[in-house]
ROKOL-532883 format. One record per residue (C-alpha): x, y, z; residue number from 1; residue in one letter. Coordinates in Angstrom, 3 decimals. Layout:
<pts>
{{X Y Z} NUM "A"}
...
</pts>
This chain:
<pts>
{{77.327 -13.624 -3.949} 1 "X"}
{{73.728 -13.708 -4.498} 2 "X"}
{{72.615 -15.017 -8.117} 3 "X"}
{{70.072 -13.240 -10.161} 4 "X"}
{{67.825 -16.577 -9.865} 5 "X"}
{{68.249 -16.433 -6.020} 6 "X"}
{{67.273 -12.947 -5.743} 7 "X"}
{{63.728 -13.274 -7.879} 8 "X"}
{{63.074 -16.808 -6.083} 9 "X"}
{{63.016 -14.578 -2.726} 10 "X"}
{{61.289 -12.248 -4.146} 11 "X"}
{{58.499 -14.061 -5.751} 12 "X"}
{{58.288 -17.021 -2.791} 13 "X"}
{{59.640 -19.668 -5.205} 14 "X"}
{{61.495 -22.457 -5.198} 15 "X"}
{{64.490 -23.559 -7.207} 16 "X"}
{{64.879 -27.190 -8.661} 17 "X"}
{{68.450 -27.927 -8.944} 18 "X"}
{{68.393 -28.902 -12.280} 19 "X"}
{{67.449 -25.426 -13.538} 20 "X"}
{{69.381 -23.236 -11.354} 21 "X"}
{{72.237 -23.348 -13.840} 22 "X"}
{{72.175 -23.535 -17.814} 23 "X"}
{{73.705 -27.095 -18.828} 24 "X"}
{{75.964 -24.871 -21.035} 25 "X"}
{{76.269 -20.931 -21.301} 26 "X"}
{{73.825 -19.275 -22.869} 27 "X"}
{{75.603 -17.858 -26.145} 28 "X"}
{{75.208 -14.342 -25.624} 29 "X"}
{{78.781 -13.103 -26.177} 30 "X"}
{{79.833 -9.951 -23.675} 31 "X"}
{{81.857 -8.984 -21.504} 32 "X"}
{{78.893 -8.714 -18.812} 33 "X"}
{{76.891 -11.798 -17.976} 34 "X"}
{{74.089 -11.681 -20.583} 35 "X"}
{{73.561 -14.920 -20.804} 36 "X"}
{{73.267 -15.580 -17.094} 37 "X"}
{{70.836 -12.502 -17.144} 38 "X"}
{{68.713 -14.091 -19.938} 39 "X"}
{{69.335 -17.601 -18.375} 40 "X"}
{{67.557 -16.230 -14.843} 41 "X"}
{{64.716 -14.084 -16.774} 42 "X"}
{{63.192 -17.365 -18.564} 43 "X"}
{{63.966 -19.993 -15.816} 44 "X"}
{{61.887 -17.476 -13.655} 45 "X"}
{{59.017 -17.061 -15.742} 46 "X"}
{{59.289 -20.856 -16.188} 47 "X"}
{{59.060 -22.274 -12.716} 48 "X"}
{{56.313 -18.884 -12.125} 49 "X"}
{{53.779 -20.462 -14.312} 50 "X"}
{{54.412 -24.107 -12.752} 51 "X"}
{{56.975 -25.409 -15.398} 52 "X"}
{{59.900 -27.852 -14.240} 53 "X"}
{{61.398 -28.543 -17.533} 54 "X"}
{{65.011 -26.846 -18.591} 55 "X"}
{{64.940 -24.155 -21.549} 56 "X"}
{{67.147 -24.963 -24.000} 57 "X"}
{{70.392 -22.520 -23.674} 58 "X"}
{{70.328 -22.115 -27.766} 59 "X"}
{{66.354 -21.293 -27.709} 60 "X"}
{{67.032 -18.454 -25.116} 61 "X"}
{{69.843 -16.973 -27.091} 62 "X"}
{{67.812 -16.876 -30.307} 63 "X"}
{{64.963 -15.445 -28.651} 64 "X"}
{{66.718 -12.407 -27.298} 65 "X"}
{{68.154 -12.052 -30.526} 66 "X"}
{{64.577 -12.353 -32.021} 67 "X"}
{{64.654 -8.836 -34.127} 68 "X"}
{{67.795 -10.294 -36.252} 69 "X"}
{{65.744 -13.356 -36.719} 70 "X"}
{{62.629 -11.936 -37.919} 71 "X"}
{{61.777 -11.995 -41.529} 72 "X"}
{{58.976 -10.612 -43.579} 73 "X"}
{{57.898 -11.909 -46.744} 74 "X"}
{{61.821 -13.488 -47.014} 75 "X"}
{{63.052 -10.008 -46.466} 76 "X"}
{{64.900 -9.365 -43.061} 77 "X"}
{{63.100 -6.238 -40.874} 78 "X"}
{{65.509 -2.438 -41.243} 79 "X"}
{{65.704 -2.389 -36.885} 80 "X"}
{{67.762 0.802 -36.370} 81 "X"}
{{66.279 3.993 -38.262} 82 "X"}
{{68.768 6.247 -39.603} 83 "X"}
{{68.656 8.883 -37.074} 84 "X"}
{{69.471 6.131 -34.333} 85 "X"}
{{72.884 5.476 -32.845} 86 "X"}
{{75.989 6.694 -30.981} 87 "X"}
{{76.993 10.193 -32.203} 88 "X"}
{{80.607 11.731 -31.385} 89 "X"}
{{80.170 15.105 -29.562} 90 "X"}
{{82.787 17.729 -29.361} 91 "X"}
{{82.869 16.236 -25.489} 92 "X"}
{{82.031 12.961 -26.001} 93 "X"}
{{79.036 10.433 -27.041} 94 "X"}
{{75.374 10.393 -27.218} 95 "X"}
{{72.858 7.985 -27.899} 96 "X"}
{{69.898 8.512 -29.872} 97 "X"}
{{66.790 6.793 -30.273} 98 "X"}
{{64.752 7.723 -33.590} 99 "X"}
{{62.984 4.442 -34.818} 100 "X"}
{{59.768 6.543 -34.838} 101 "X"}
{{58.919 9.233 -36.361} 102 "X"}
{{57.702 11.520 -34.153} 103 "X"}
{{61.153 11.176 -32.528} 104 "X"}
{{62.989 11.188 -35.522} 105 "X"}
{{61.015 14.765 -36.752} 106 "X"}
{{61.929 16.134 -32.711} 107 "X"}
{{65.248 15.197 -33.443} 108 "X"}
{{65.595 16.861 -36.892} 109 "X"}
{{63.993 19.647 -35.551} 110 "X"}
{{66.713 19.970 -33.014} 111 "X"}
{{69.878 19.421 -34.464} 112 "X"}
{{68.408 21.661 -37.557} 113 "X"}
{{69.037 19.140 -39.791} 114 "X"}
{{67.373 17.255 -42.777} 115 "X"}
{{68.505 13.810 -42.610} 116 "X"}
{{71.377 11.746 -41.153} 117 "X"}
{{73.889 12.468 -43.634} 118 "X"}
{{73.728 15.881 -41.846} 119 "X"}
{{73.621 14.985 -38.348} 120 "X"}
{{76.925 14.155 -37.356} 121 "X"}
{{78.961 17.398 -38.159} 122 "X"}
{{75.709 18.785 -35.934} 123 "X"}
{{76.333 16.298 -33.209} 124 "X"}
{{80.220 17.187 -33.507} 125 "X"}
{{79.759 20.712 -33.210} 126 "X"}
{{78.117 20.725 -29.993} 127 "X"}
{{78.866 19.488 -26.393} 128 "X"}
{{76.773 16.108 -25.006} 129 "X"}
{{75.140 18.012 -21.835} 130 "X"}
{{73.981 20.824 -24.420} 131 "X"}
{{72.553 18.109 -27.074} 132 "X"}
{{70.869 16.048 -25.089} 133 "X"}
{{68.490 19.360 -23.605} 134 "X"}
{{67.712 20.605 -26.702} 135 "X"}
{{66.778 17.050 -28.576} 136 "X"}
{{65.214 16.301 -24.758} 137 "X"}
{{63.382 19.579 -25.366} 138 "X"}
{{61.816 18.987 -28.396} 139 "X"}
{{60.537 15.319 -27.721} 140 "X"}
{{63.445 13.718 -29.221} 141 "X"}
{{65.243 10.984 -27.456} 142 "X"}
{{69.051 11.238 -26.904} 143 "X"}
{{70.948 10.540 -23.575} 144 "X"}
{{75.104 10.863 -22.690} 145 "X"}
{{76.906 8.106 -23.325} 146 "X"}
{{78.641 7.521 -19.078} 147 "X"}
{{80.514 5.431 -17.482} 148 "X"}
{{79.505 3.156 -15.222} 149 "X"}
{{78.278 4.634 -11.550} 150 "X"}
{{79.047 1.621 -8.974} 151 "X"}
{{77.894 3.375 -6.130} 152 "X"}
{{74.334 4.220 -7.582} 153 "X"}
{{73.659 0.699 -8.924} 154 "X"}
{{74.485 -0.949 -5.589} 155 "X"}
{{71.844 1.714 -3.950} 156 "X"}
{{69.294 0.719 -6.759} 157 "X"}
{{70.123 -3.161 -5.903} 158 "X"}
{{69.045 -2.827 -2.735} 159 "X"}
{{65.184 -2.141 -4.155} 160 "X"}
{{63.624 -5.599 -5.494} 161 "X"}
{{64.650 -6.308 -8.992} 162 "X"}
{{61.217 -7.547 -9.232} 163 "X"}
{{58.919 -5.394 -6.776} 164 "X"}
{{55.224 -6.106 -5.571} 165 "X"}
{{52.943 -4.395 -3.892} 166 "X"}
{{49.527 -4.586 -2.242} 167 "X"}
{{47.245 -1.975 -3.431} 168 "X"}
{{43.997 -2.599 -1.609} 169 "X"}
{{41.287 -5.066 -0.782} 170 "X"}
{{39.785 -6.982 -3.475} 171 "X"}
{{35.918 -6.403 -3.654} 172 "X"}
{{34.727 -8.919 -5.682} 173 "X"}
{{36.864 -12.297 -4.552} 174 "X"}
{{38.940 -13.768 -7.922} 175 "X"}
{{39.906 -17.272 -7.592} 176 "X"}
{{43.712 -17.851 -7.608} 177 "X"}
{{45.201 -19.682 -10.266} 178 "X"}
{{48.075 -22.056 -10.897} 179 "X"}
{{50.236 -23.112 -13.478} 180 "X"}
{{49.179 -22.440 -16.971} 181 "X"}
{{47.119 -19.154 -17.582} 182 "X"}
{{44.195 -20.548 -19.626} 183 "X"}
{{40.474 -17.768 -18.798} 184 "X"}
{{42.864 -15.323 -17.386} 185 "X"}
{{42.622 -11.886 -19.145} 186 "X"}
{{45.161 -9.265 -20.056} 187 "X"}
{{45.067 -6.334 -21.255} 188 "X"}
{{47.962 -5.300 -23.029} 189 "X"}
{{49.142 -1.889 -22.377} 190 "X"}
{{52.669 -1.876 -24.404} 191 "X"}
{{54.863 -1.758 -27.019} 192 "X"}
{{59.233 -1.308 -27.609} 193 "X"}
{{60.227 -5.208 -26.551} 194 "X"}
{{59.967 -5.319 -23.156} 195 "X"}
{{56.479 -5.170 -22.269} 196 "X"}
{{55.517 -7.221 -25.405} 197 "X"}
{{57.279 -9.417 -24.560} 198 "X"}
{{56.048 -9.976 -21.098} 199 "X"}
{{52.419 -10.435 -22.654} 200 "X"}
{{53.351 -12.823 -25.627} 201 "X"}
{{55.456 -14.665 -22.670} 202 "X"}
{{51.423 -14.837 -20.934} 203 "X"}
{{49.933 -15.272 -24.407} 204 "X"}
{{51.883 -18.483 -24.943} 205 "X"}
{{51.141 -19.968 -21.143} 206 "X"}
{{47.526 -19.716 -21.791} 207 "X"}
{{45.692 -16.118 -21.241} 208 "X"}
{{43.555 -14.503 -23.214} 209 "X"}
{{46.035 -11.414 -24.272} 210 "X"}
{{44.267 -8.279 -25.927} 211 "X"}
{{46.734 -5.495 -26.778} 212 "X"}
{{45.371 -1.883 -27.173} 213 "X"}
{{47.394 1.002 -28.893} 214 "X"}
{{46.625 4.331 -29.491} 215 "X"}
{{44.807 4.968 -32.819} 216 "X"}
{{47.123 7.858 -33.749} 217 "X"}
{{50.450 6.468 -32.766} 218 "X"}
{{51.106 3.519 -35.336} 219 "X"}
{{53.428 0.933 -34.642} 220 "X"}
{{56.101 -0.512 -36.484} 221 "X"}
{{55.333 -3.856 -38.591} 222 "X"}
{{58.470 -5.731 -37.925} 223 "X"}
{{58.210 -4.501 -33.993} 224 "X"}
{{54.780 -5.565 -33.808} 225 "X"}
{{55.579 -9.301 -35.492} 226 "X"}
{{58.408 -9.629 -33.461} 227 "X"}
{{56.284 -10.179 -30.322} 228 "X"}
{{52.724 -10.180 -31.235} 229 "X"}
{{52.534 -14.051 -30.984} 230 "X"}
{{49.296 -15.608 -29.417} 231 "X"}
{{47.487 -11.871 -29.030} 232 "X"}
{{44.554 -9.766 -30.380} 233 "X"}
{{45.479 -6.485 -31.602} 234 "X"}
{{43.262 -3.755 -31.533} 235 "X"}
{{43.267 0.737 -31.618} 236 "X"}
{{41.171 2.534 -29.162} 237 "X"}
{{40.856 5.925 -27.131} 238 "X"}
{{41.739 4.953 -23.363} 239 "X"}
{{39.233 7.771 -22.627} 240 "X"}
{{36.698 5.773 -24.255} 241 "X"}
{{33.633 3.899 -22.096} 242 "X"}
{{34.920 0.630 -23.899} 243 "X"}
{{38.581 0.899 -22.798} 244 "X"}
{{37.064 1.412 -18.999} 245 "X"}
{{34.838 -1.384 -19.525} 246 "X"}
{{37.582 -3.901 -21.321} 247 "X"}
{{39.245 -2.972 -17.833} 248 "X"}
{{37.078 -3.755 -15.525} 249 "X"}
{{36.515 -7.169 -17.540} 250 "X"}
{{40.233 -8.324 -17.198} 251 "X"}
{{42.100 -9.765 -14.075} 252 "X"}
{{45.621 -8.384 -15.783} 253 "X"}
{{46.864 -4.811 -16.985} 254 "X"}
{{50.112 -4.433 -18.460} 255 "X"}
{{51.383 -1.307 -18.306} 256 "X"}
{{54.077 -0.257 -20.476} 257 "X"}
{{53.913 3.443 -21.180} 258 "X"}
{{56.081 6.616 -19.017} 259 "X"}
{{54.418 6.646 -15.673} 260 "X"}
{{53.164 10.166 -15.824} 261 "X"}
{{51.675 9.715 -19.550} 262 "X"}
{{49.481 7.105 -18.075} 263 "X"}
{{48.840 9.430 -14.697} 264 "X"}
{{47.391 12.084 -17.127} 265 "X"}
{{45.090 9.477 -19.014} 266 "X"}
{{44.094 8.206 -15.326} 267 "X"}
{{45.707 5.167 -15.667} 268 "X"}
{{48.350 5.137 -12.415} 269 "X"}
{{48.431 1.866 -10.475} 270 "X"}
{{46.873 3.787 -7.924} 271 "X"}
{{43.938 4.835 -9.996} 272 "X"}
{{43.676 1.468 -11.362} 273 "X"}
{{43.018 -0.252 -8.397} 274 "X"}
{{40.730 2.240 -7.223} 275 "X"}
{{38.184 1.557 -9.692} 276 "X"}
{{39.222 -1.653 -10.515} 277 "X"}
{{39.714 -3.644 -6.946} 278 "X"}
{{41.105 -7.211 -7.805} 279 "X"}
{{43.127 -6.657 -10.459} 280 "X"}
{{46.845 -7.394 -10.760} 281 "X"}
{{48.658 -4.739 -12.464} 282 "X"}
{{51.727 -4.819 -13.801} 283 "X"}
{{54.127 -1.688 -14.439} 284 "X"}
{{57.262 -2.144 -16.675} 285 "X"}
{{59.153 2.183 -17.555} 286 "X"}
{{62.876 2.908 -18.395} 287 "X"}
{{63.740 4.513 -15.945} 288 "X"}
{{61.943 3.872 -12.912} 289 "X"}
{{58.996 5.290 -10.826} 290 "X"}
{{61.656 7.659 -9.580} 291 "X"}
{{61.865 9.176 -12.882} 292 "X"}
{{57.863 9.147 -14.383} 293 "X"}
{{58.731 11.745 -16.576} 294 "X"}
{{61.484 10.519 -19.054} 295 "X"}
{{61.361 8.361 -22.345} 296 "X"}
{{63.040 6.023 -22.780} 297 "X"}
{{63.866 2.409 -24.369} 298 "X"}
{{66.700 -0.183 -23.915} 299 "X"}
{{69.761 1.506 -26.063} 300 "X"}
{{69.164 4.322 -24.239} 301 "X"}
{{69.186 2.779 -20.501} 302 "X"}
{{72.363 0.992 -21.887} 303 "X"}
{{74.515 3.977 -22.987} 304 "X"}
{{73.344 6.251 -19.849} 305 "X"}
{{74.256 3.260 -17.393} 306 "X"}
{{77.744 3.155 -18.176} 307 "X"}
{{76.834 -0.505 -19.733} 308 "X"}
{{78.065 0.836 -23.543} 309 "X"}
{{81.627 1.871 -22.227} 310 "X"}
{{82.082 -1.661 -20.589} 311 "X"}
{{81.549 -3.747 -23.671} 312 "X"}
{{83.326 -0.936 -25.961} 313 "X"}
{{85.810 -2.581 -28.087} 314 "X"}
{{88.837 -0.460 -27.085} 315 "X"}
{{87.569 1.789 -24.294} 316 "X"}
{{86.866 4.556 -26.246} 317 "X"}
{{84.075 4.085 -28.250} 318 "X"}
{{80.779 2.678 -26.953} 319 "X"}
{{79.617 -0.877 -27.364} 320 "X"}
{{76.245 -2.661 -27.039} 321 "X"}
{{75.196 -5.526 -25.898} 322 "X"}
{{75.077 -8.702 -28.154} 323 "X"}
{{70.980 -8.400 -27.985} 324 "X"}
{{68.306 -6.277 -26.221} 325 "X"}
{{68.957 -7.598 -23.027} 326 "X"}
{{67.393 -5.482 -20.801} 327 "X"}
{{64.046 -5.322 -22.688} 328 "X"}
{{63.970 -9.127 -22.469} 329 "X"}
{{65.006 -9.819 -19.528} 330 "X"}
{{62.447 -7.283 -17.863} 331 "X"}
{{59.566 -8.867 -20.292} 332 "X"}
{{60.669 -12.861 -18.386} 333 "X"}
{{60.568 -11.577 -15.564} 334 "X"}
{{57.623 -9.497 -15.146} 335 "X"}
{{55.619 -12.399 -16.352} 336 "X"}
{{57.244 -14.381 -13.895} 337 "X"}
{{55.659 -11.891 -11.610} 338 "X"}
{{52.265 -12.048 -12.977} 339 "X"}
{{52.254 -15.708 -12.552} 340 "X"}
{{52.836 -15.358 -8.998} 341 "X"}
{{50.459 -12.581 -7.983} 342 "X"}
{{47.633 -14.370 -9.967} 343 "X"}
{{48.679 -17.185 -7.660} 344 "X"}
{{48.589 -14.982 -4.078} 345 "X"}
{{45.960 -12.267 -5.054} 346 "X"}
{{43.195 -13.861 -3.375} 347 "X"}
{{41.961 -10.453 -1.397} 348 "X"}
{{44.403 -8.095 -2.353} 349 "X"}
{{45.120 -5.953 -5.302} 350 "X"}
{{48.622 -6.003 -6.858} 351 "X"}
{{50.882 -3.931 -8.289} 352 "X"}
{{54.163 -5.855 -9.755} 353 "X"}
{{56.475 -3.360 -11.719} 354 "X"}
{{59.932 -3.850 -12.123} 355 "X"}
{{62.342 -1.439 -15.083} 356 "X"}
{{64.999 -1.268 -17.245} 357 "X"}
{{67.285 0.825 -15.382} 358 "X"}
{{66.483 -1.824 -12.471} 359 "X"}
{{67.614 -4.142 -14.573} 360 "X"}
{{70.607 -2.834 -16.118} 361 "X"}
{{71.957 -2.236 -12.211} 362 "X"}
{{71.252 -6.111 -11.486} 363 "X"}
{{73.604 -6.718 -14.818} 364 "X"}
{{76.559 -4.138 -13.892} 365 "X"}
{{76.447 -6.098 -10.302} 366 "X"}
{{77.252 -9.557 -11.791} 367 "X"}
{{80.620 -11.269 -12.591} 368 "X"}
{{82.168 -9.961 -15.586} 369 "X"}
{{85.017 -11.036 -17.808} 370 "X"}
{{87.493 -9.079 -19.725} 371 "X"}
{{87.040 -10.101 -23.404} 372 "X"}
{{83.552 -10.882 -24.791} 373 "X"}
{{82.477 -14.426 -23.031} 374 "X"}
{{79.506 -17.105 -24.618} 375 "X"}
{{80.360 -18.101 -28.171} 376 "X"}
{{77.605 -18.948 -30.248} 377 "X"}
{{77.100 -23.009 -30.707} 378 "X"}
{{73.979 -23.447 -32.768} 379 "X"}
{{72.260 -22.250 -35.626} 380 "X"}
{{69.835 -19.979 -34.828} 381 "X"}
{{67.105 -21.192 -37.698} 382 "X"}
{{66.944 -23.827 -35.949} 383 "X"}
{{65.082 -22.280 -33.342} 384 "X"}
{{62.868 -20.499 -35.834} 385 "X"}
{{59.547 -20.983 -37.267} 386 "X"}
{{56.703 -19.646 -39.925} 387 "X"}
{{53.438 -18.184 -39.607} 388 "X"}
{{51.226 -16.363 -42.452} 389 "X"}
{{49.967 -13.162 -41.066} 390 "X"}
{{47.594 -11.622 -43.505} 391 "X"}
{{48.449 -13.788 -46.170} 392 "X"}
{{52.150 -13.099 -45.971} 393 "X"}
{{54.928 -15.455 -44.405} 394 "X"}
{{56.726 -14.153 -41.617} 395 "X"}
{{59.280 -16.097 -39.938} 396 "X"}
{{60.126 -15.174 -35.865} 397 "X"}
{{61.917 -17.169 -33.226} 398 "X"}
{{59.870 -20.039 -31.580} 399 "X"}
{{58.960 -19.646 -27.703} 400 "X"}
{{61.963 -19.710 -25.223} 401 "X"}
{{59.284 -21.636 -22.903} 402 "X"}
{{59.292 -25.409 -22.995} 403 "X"}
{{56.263 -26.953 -23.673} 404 "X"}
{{54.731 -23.514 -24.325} 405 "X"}
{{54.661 -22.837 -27.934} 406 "X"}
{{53.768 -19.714 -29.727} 407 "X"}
{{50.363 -18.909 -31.845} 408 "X"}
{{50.705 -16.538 -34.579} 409 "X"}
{{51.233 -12.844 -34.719} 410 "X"}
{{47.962 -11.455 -35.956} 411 "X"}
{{48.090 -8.288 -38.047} 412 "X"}
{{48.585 -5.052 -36.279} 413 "X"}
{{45.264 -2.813 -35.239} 414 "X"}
{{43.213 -5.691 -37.315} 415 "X"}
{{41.126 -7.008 -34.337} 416 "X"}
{{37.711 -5.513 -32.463} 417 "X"}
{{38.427 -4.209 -28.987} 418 "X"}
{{37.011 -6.717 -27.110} 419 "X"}
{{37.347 -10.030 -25.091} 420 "X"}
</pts>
């Protein structure tokens, strides 16, 4: 059987010391699936990508995909799961729900009729899965059927890359290659929810020059933003603005982390992109795929549709999770692994290098398994932590699963100017 590591060092045209194709020790993500050989390929990828050679420590990679649980704010640990987010019995079955915002929580209220959680679960009860899911799908909420695993389907999605790049055109103005660390290389950072942040602070911490641009009127979590906001300006602006096209045209990276047909409307497709912006390497990280460009959606979600939540249930019945974000992570590694490469080979060309969490999720359910939760914890996780003060306050996140590639501080959310 193919490994994970094997597959992306096809893939990206890399090569494969023998020193880090396997962890000295498991990587203590406990499951039933093989998380920690996941996480274990996702770093050692975006490793030997940027030119690395050194082993990441098995502990470091565990904390770091655990990073939410690790993250404190002025001493206090960050509230992760909003009320209104979670498995919910149906009179059929199980749904998952995703409500950390609050636009999605207020769609979600709005379609279960309800005021707040102590309500919702005689309104999840009283109704069937297929019927909840279309009307919280209906009105913007987020909530997907909890399924079993589909073999068949994820051995058809396996047989697309698991990390997928493409040539989009010619490059007009010739941009010199790079290799190894990513110091004068500029991205613009197109993301938020884990995965995509991730990605960039993974950049961020090998050298470039990481600007991250949200939306002025869709604020973003503190903790979230902390997390994974290490080493990168943060800044709010209009992407129908002249600045955001000319911040574009001024960077060799985009990172695009938004539903695929959100960012078609804005006229910010790949496509588009390297239309007017010949040269560029873009990057593409969705849920669900290109296949599905319409649908929201975030790693709990991809998890519970998948059929991943029924294999690590504790008794069969009800659904499990993962011992960490998994997906999100892993998709973050190892679309900077990507990057690395296509900075390296786009002398010419302009490339697209996209990869999701559904993809993802299939690579997972296609690995060895075991019947009882595998990986036990052997270290203390503060030992892989460290502290920063971010606007005057101390807040304490994991330190950088990279070796020899430490992180710079979080700055404070929205608090930089929108340029390089």
């Amino acid at each position: 059987m193919t490994t994970v590591l094997e597959r992306v060092a096809v893939e990206l045209d890399i090569d494969v010391p023998e020193e880090l194709a396997t962890p000295p020790y498991p990587v203590p993500l406990p499951s039933r699936l093989a998380t920690g050989d996941l996480a274990w390929a996702a770093v050692v990828s975006a490793v030997i990508a940027s030119g690395g050679t050194r082993a990441p420590d098995p502990d470091r990679i565990a904390a770091a995909y655990r990073s939410a649980a690790l993250l404190t704010i002025d001493g206090s640990a960050a509230g992760v799961w909003a009320p209104l987010s979670g498995f919910w019995r149906t009179s059929d079955g199980w749904v998952r729900t995703h409500a950390n915002y609050p636009h999605h929580a207020a769609a979600l209220r709005h379609a279960l009729e309800v005021d707040d959680a102590s309500d919702a679960a005689s309104a999840f009860a009283a109704d069937s899965t297929a019927s909840i899911v279309l009307r919280v799908t209906d009105a913007g909420g987020l909530a997907v059927p909890v399924l079993r695993e589909d073999p068949a389907r994820d051995a058809v999605l396996r047989t697309a890359p698991l990390i997928e790049t493409l040539e989009l055109g010619p490059d007009s103005a010739l941009r010199s290659p790079v290799s190894g660390p990513l110091t004068g290389i500029r991205v613009l950072d197109l993301t938020r929810v884990i995965a995509g942040p991730v990605c960039t602070r993974t950049l961020a911490a090998l050298g470039a020059d990481v600007l991250r641009v949200d939306p002025p009127h869709l604020p973003e979590a503190e903790w979230q933003h902390l997390d994974t906001g290490h080493g990168k300006r943060s800044a709010l602006l209009d992407a129908r603005t002249e600045r955001f096209s000319e911040l574009l045209g001024e960077a060799d990276v985009v990172v695009l982390g938004y539903r695929p047909s959100g960012l078609a409307r804005l006229g910010l497709s790949p496509e588009a992109l390297a239309e007017r912006h010949p040269g560029i390497v873009i990057a593409q990280l969705s849920a669900w795929g290109v296949d599905e460009p319409d649908r929201r959606g975030f790693d709990s979600l991809v998890q519970a549709e998948s059929g991943i939540a029924m294999v690590e249930s504790p008794d069969g019945a009800v659904p499990g999770v993962l011992p960490a974000q998994a997906l999100d992570h892993s998709a973050g590694y190892l679309l900077a692994a990507g990057i690395c490469r296509a900075l390296l080979r786009r002398t010419g060309r302009t490339l697209l290098v996209r990869t999701s969490l559904r993809r993802v999720a299939a690579e997972l359910l296609g690995m060895p398994r075991t019947d009882s939760p595998a990986g036990s914890r052997t270290d203390d996780p503060a030992a892989h932590t460290e502290e920063f003060r971010v606007g005057g306050r101390p807040v304490r996140t994991v330190r950088s699963a990279l070796p020899g590639h430490p992180f710079d501080a979080p700055r404070p959310w929205g608090g930089d100017e929108p340029s390089w």
